[in-house]
C-alpha positions as CSV (number, residue, x, y, z in Angstrom):
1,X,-37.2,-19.9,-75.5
2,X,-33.9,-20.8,-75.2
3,X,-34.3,-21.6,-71.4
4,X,-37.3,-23.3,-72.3
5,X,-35.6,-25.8,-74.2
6,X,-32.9,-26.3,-71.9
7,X,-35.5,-27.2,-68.9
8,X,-37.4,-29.6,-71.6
9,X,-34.0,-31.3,-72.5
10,X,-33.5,-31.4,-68.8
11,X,-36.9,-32.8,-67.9
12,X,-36.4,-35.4,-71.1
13,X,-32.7,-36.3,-69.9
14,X,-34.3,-36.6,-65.7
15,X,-37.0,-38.7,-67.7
16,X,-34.7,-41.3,-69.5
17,X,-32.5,-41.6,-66.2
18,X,-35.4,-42.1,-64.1
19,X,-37.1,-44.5,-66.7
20,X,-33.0,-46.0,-66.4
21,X,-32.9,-46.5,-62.9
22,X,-36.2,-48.0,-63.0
23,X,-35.2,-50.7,-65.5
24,X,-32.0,-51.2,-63.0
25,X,-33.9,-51.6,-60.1
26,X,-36.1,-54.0,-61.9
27,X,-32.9,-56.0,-63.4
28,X,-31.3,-55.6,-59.6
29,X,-34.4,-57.2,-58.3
30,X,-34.6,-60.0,-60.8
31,X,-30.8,-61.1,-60.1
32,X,-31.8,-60.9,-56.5
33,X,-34.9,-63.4,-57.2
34,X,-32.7,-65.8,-58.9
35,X,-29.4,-65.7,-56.6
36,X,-32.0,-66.5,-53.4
37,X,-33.6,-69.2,-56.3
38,X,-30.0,-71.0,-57.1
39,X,-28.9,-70.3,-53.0
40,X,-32.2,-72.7,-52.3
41,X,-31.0,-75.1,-55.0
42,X,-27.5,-75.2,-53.7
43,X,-28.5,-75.7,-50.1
44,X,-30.7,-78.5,-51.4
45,X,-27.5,-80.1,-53.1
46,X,-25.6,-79.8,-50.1
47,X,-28.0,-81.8,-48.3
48,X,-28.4,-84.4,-50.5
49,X,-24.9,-85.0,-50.5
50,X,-24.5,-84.5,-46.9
51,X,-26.9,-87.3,-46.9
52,X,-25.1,-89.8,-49.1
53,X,-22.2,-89.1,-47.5
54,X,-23.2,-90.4,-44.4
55,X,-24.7,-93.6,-45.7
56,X,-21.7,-94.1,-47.6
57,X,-19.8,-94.0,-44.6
58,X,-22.1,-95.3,-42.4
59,X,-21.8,-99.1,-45.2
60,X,-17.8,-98.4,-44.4
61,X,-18.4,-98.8,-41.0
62,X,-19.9,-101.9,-41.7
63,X,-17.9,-103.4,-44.0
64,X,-14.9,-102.5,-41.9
65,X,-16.6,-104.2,-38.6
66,X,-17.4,-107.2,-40.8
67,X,-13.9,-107.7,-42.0
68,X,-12.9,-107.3,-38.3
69,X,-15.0,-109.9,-37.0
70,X,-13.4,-111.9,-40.2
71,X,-10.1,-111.4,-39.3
72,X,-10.4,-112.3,-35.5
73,X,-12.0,-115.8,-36.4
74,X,-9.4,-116.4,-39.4
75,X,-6.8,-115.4,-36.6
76,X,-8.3,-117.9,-33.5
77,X,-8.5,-120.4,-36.6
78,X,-5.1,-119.9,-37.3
79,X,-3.6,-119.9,-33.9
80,X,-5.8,-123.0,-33.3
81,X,-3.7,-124.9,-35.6
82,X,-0.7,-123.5,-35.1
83,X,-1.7,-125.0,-30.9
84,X,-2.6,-128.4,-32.7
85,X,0.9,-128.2,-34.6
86,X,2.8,-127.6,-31.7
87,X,1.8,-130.3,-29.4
88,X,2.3,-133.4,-32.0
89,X,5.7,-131.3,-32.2
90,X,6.6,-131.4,-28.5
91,X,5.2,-135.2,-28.5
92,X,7.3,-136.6,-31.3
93,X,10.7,-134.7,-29.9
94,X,9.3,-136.4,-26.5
95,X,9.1,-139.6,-28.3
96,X,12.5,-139.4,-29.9
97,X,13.8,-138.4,-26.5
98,X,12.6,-142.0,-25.0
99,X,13.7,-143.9,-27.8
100,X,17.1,-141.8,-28.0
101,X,17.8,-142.5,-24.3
102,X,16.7,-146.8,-24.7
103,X,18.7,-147.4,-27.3
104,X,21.8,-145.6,-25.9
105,X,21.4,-147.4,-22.7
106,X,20.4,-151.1,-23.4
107,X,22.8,-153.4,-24.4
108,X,22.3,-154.9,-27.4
109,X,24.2,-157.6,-26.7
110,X,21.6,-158.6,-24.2
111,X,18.7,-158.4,-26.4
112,X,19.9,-161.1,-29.0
């Protein structure tokens, strides 16, 4: 009777571990569900945000090219002036040359 018991408390103890492992394997399987649930999720995620990554960079590009084409024009603007500035420069030093060089050689004596 002894051994009896023994093989029932066996049999009970081979019955709660199997009834254990079952419940594991369930849990295990349920973790698995929702890791390849939240992976699906995160992969979305990383799409979207591949996504506005590249229109984000793709309005940098623009912006940048835009304020390039800015510059430039503000530049040949610029320099157009600057050309303009020059030339009256070069004209009144000529000027002042001409008159610089008549008075220093007319008399004045001559002129009165």
């Amino acid at each position: 009777m002894a051994e009896r018991s023994r093989d029932q408390d066996t049999e009970i103890r081979v019955s709660v571990l199997e009834s254990q492992v079952n419940n594991l394997v369930l849990d295990v399987e349920k973790i698995e569900k929702k890791i390849d649930e939240n992976y699906g999720v995160l992969h979305k995620r990383i799409n979207a945000l591949d996504d506005t990554f590249e229109q984000k960079n793709e309005k940098i590009l623009i912006k940048m090219e835009e304020h390039s084409k800015s510059s430039t024009a503000n530049n040949k603007e610029l320099l157009e002036k600057i050309n303009k500035i020059e030339k009256w420069r070069w004209m009144i030093m000529g000027g002042a040359l001409i008159v610089g060089y008549v008075i220093a050689h007319v008399k004045i004596e001559r002129l009165f």
